[in-house]
LUMMIVO-180607 format. One record per residue (C-alpha): residue in three letters; z, x, y. Coordinates in Angstrom, 3 decimals. Each point is the difference from the previous one (the first is absolute). Example, Ala and Ser with C-alpha at 12.3 -4.5 7.8 and 13.67 -1.06 7.14 Angstrom:
% LUMMIVO-180607
{"ALA", {7.800, 12.300, -4.500}},
{"SER", {-0.660, 1.370, 3.440}},
END
This chain:
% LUMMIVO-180607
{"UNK", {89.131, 42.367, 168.346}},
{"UNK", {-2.113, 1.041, -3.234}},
{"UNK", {2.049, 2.638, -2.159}},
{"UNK", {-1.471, 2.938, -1.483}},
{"UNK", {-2.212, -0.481, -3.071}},
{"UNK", {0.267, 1.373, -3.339}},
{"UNK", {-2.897, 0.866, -2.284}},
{"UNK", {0.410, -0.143, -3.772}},
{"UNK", {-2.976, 0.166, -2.674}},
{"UNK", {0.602, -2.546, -3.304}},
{"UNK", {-1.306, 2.157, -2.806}},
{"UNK", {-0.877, -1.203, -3.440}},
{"UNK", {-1.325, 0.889, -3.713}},
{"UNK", {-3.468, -0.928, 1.002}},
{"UNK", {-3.568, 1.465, 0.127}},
{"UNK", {-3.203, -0.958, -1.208}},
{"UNK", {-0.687, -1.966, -3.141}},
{"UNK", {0.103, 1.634, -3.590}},
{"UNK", {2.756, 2.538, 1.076}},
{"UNK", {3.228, 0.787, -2.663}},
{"UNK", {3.193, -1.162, 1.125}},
{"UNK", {1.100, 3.698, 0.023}},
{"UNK", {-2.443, 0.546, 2.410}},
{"UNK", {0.922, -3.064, 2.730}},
{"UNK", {2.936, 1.162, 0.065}},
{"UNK", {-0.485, 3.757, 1.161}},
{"UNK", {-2.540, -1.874, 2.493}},
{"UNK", {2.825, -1.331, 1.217}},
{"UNK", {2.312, 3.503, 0.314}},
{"UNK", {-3.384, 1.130, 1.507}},
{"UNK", {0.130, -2.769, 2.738}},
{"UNK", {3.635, 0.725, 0.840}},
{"UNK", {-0.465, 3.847, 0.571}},
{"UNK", {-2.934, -1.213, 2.338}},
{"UNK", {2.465, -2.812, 1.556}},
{"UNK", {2.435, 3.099, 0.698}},
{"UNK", {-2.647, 2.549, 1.428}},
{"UNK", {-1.547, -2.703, 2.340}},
{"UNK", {3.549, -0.374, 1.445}},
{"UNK", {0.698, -3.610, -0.788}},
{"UNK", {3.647, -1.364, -0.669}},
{"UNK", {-0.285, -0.631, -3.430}},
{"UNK", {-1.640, -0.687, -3.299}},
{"UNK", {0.682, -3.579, -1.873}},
{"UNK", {-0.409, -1.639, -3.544}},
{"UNK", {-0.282, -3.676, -0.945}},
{"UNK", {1.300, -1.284, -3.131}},
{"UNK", {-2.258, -1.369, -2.599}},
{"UNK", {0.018, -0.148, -3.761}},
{"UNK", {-3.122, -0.319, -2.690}},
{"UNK", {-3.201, -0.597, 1.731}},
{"UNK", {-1.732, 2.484, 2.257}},
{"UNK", {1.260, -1.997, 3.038}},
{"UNK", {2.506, 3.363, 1.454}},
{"UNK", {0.929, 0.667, -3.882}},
{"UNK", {3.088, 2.044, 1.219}},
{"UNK", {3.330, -1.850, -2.026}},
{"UNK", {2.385, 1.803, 1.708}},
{"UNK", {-0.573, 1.315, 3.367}},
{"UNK", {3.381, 1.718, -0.331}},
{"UNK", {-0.935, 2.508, -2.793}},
{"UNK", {-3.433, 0.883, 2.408}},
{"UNK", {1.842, 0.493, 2.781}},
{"UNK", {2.562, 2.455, -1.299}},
{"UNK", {-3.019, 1.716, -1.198}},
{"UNK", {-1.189, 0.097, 3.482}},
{"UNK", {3.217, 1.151, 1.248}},
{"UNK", {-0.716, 3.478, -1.638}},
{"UNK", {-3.687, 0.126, 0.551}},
{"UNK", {0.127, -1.168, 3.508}},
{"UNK", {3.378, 1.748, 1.227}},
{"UNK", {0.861, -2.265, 3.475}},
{"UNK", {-2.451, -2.179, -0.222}},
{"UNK", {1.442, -3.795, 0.097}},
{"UNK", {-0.320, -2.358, -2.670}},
{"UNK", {-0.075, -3.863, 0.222}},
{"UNK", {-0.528, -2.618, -2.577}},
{"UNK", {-2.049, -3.344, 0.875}},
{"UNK", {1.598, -1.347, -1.574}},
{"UNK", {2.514, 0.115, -3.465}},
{"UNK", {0.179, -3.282, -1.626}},
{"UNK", {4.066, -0.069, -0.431}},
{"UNK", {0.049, -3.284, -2.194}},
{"UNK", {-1.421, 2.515, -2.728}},
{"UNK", {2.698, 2.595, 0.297}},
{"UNK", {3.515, 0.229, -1.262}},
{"UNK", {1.878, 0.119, 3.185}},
{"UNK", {2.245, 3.096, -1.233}},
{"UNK", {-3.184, 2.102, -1.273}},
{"UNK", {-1.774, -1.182, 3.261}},
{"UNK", {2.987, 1.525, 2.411}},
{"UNK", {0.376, 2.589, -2.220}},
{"UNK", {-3.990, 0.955, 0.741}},
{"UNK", {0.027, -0.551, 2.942}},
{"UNK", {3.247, 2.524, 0.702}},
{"UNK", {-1.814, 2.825, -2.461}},
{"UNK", {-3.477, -0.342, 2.689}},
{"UNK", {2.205, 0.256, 3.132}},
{"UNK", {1.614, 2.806, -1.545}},
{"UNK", {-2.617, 2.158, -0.636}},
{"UNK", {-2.500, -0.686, 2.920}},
{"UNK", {0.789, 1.339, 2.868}},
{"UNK", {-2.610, -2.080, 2.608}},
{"UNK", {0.466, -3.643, 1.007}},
{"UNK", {0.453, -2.539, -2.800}},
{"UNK", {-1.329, -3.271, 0.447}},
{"UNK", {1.015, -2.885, -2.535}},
{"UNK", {-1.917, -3.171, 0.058}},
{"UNK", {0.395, -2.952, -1.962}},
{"UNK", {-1.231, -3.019, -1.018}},
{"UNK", {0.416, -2.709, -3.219}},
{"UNK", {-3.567, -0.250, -1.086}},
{"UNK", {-2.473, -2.283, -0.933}},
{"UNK", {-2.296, 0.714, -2.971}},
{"UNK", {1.305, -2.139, -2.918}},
{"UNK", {-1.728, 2.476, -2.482}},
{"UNK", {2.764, 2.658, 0.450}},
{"UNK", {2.698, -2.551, 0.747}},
{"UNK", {-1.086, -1.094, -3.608}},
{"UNK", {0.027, 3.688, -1.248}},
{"UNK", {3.091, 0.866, 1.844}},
{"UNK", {1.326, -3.388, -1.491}},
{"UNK", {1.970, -1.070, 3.006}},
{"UNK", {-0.956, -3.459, 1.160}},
{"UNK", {-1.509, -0.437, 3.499}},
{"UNK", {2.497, -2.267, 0.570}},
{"UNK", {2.402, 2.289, 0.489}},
{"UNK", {-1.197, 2.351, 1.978}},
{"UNK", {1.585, -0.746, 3.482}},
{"UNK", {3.529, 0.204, -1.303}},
{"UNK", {-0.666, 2.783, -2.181}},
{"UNK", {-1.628, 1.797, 2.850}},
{"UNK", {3.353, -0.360, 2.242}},
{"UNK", {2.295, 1.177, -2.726}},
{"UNK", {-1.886, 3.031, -0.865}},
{"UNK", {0.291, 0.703, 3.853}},
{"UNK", {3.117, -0.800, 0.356}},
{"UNK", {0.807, 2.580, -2.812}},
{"UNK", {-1.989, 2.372, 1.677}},
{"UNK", {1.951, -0.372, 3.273}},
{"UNK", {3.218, 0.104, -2.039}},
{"UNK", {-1.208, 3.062, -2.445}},
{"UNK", {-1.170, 2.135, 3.073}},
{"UNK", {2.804, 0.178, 1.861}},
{"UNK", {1.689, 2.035, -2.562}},
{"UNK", {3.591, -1.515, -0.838}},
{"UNK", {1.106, -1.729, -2.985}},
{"UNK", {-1.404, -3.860, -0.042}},
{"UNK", {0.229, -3.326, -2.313}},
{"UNK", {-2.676, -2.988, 0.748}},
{"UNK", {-0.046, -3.280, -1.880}},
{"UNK", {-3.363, -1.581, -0.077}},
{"UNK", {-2.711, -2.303, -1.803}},
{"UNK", {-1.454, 3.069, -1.537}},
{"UNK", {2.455, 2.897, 0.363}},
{"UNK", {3.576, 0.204, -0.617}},
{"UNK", {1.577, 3.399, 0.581}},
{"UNK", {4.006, -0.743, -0.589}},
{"UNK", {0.709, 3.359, -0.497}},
{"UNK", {0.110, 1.981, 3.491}},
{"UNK", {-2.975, 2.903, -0.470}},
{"UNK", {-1.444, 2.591, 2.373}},
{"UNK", {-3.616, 0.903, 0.678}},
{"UNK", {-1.220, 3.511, -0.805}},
{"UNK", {-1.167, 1.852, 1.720}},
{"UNK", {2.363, -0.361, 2.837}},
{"UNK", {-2.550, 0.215, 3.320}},
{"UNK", {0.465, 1.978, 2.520}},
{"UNK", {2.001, -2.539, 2.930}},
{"UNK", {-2.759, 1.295, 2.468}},
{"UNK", {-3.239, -1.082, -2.379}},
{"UNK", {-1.694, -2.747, 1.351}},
{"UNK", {-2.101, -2.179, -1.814}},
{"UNK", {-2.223, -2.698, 1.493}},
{"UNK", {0.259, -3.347, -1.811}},
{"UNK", {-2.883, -2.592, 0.438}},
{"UNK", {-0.396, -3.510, -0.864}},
{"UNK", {-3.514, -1.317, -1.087}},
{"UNK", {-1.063, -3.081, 1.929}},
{"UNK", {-3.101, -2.356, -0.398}},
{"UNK", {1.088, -2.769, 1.797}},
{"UNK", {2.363, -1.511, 3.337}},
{"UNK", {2.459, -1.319, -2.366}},
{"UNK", {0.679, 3.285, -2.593}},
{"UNK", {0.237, 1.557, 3.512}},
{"UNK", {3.654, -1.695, 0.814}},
{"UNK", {0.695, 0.705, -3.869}},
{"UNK", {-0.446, 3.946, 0.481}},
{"UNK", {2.027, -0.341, 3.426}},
{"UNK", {2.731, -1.511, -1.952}},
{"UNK", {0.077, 2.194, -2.761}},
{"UNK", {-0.091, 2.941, 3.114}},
{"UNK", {-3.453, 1.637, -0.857}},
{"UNK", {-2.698, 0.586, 2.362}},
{"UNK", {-3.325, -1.566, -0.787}},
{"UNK", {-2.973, 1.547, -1.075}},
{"UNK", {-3.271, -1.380, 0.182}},
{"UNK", {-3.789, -0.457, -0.540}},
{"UNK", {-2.478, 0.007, 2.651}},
{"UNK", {-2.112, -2.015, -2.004}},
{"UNK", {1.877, -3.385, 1.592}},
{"UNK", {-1.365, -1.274, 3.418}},
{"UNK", {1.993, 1.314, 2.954}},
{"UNK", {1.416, -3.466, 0.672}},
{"UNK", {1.825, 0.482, -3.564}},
{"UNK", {1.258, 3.705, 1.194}},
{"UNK", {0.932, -1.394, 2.630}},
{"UNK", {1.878, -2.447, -0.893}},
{"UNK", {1.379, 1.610, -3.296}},
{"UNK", {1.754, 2.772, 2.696}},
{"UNK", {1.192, -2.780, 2.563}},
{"UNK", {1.798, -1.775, -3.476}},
{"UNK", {1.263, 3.455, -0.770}},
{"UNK", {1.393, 1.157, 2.906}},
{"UNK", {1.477, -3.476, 1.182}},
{"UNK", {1.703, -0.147, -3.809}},
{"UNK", {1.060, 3.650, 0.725}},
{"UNK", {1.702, -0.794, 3.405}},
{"UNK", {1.717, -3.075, -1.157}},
{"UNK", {1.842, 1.643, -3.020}},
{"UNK", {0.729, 2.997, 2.700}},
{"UNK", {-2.141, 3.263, -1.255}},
{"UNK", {-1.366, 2.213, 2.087}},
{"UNK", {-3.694, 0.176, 0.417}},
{"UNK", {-2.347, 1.953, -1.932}},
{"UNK", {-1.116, 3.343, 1.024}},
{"UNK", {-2.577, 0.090, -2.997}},
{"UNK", {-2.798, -3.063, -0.323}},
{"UNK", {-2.776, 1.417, -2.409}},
{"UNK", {-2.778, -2.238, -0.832}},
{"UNK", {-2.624, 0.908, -2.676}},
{"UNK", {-3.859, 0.101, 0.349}},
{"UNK", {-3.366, 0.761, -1.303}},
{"UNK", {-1.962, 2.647, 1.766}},
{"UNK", {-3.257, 0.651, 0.087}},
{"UNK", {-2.032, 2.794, 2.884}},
{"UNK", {-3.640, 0.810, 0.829}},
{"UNK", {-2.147, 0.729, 3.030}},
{"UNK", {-0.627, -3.511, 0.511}},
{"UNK", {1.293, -3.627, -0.520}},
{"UNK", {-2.543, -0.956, -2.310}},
{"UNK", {0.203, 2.944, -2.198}},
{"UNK", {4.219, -0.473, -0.269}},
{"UNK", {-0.468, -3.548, -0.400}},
{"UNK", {-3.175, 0.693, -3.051}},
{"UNK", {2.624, 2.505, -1.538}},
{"UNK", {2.626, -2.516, -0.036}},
{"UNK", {-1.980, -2.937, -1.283}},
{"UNK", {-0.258, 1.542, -3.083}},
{"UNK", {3.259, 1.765, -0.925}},
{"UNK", {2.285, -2.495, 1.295}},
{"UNK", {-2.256, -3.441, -1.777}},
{"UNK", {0.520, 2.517, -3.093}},
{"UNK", {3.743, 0.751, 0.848}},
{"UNK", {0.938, -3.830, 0.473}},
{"UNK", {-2.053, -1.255, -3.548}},
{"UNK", {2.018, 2.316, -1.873}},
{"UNK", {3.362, -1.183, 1.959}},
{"UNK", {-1.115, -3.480, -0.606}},
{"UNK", {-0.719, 0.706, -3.787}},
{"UNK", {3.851, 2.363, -0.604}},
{"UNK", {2.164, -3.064, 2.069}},
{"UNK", {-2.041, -2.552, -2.548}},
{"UNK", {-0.780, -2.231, 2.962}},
{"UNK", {-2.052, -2.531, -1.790}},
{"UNK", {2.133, -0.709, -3.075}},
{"UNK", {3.714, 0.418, 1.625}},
{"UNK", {1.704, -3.283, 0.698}},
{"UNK", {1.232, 0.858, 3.127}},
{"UNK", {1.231, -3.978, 1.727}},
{"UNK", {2.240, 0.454, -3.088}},
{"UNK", {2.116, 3.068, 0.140}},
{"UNK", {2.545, -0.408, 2.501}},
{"UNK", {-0.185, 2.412, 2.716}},
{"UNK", {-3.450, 0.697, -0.380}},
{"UNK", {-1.476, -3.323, 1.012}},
{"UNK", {-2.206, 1.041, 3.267}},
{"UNK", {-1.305, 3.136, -1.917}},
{"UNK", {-3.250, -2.642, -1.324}},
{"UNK", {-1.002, 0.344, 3.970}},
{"UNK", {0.600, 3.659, 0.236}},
{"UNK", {-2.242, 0.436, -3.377}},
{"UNK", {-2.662, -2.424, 0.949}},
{"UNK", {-0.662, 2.178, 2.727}},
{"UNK", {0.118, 3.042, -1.623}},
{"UNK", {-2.838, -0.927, -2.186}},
{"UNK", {-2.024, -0.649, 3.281}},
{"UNK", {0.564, 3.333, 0.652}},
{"UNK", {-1.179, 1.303, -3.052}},
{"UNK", {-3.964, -0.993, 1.139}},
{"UNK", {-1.239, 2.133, 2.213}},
{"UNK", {-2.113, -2.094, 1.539}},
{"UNK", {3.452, -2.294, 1.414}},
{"UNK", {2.674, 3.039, 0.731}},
{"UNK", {-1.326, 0.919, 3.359}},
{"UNK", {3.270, -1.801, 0.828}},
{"UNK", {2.366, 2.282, -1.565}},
{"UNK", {-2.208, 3.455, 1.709}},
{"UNK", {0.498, -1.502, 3.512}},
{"UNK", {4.693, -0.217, -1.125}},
{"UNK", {-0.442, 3.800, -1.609}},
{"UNK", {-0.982, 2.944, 1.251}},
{"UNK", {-3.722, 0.206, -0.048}},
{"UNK", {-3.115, 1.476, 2.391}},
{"UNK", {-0.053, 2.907, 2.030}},
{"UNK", {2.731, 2.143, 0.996}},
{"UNK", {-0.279, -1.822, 3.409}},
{"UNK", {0.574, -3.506, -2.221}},
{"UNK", {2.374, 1.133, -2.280}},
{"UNK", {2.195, 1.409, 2.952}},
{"UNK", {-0.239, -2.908, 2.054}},
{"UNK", {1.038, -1.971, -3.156}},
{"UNK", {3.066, 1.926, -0.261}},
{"UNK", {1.354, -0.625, 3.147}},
{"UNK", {-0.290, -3.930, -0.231}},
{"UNK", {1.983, 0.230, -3.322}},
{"UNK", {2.769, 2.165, 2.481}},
{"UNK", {-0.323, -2.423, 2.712}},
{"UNK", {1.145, -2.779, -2.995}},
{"UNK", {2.735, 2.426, -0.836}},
{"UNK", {-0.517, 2.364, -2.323}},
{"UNK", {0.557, 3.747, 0.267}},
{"UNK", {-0.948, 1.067, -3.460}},
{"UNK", {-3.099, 0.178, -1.259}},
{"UNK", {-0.832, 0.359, -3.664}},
{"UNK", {-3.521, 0.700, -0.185}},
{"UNK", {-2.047, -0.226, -3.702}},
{"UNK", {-3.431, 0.333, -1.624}},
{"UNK", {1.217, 0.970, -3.128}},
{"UNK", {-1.141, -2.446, -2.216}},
{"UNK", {-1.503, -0.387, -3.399}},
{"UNK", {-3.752, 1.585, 0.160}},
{"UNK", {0.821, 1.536, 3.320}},
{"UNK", {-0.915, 4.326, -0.490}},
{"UNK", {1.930, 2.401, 1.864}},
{"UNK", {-2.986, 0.865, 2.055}},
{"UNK", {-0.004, -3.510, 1.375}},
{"UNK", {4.304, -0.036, 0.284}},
{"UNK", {-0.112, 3.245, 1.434}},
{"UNK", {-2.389, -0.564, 2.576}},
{"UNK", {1.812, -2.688, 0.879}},
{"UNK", {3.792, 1.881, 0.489}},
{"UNK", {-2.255, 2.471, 2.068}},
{"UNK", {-1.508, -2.161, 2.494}},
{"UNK", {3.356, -2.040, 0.490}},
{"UNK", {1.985, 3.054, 0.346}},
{"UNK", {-2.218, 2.329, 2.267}},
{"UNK", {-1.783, -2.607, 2.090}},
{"UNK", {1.965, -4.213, -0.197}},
{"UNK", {3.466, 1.727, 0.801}},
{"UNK", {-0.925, 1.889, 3.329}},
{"UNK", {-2.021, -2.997, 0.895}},
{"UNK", {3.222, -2.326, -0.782}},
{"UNK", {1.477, 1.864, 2.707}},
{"UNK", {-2.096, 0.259, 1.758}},
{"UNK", {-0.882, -3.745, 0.513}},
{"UNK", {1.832, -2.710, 1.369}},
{"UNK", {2.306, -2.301, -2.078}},
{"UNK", {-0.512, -3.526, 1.083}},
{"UNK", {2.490, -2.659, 0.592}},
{"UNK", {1.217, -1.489, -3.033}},
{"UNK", {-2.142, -3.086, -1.289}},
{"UNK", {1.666, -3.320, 0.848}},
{"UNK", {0.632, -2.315, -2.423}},
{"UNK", {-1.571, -3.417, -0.032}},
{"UNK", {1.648, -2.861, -1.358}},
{"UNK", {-2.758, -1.568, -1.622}},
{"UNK", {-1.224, 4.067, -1.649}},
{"UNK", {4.092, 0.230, -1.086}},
{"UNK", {-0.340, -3.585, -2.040}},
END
């Protein structure tokens, strides 16, 4: 049986080109009070630092911010970086945000991959995975709101100390793993976080990243998730060709500067350990930064009519996902052209998700899954 889907809008400090920083970013507050009118589930920030790829440092500090401007709306972050934080300040954030906002809070997080601001940040890649599970595992710890100790690599806390402020024992907050491949999908079951994901990977991936996810989950004896987001580009006009025109352009733009802030050329990625596959990953990304060769990536995202873009939707729930985090907002994208967008999706691809049938869920090839 397909669950219910959620609806959530990833926001950013973006418009077109030759705009002030101080001006992206009350594009952005503009986006989420749209987000909120429209009715969807919530507005969320990704984490980037010093380039106008999403130049917001600290998604935390915006979405307080929105917390106050956007009273019940809820906030997400796709994701925070947590080898970059001090695991103490990070809790200690994310405690003050779930404090103050009163809608749903959704947490996701991921390691990163641009050396630039692993360089800036001066934390070596290389330590990224274990630095990622003990600043969870503090979070965890801090959250719950008693005394703790933890001995680490990176943190030692042999003192006993309590997180303020205390949350309320009924505050929920949604936790989220980021996950770009089958393998870092056992790693988040492991470490207990859900995955969240790209649409940009071909179903067989999705697929089999949420097979490896759930069949981790199961065998270290978690209940199954009730929350499986997955994040995608969305682009809406009267026709196919007109989406798919539309598209062309922003995302070729979109994935040139991506390929240009995670330095995909110059990075020596077959020698930093964890990283090793990420030379694939960024070979492709390139391709997708002509426009003439990412016709690929428009048919995985959310591109064409409302008809297409609905129909699109309901394969990605038929993989298994009952979240979806829908995005234009990208460097050079106006509000006219994001806001247009939100419309569409909200007034005419939702009824027509419901209205249409989900199909049965994709089935997964061995040769595809190699």
């Amino acid at each position: 049986m397909t669950q219910p889907v959620r609806y959530g809008i990833q926001i950013g400090a973006v418009d077109r080109a030759g705009v002030s920083d101080a001006d992206l970013y009350n594009e952005a507050v503009v986006d989420a009070r749209l987000t909120q009118e429209l009715g969807f589930d919530a507005a969320w920030l990704v984490e980037h630092h010093f380039s106008d790829y999403y130049p917001t440092p600290n998604p935390l500090v915006f979405l307080s911010h929105l917390a106050a401007a956007c009273p019940g709306l809820g906030l997400g972050t796709a994701v925070m970086v947590l080898p970059w934080y001090d695991p103490i300040r990070f809790v200690e954030d994310v405690s003050m945000v779930a404090t103050m906002a009163k809608g749903p809070l959704y947490i996701g997080m991921g390691r990163g991959t641009a050396k630039l601001e692993y360089d800036a940040m001066r934390v070596s890649m290389e330590e990224a995975r274990d630095r990622f599970r003990e600043c969870w595992e503090v979070t965890q710890l801090g959250l719950k709101g008693d005394a703790f100790t933890y001995d680490g690599n990176y943190i030692r806390l042999d003192r006993p100390i309590e997180i303020r402020p205390k949350l309320d024992r009924k505050r929920k907050i949604e936790f989220f793993g980021a996950i770009g491949s089958p393998g870092s999908a056992e790693i988040m079951a492991d470490l207990g976080l859900r995955p969240l994901t790209l649409a940009q990977f071909p179903d067989h991936m999705l697929i089999k990243i949420l097979d490896r996810w759930r069949a981790r989950n199961e065998q270290v004896g978690r209940a199954t998730s009730d929350i499986m987001p997955i994040s995608a580009k969305c682009f809406i006009a009267d026709t196919d060709a007109q989406a798919r025109e539309e598209a062309r352009g922003y995302l070729a733009s979109f994935y040139k500067l991506q390929a240009e802030h995670y330095t995909t050329d110059s990075t020596p990625w077959a020698d930093i350990q964890g990283y090793e596959q990420f030379a694939k990953i960024f070979a492709n990304m390139k391709l997708m930064g002509d426009p003439a060769q990412n016709d690929p990536i428009l048919d995985r995202s959310l591109v064409g009519t409302p008809e297409t873009v609905a129909r699109r939707v309901n394969e990605l729930r038929a993989i298994g996902f009952n979240y979806m985090l829908i995005s234009n907002a990208m460097a050079g994208v106006p509000r006219d052209v994001r806001h247009r967008m939100m419309r569409r999706f909200a007034e005419e691809v939702i009824p027509l998700c419901e209205a249409m049938p989900v199909p049965e869920r994709p089935v997964l090839e061995t040769r595809a899954a190699e």
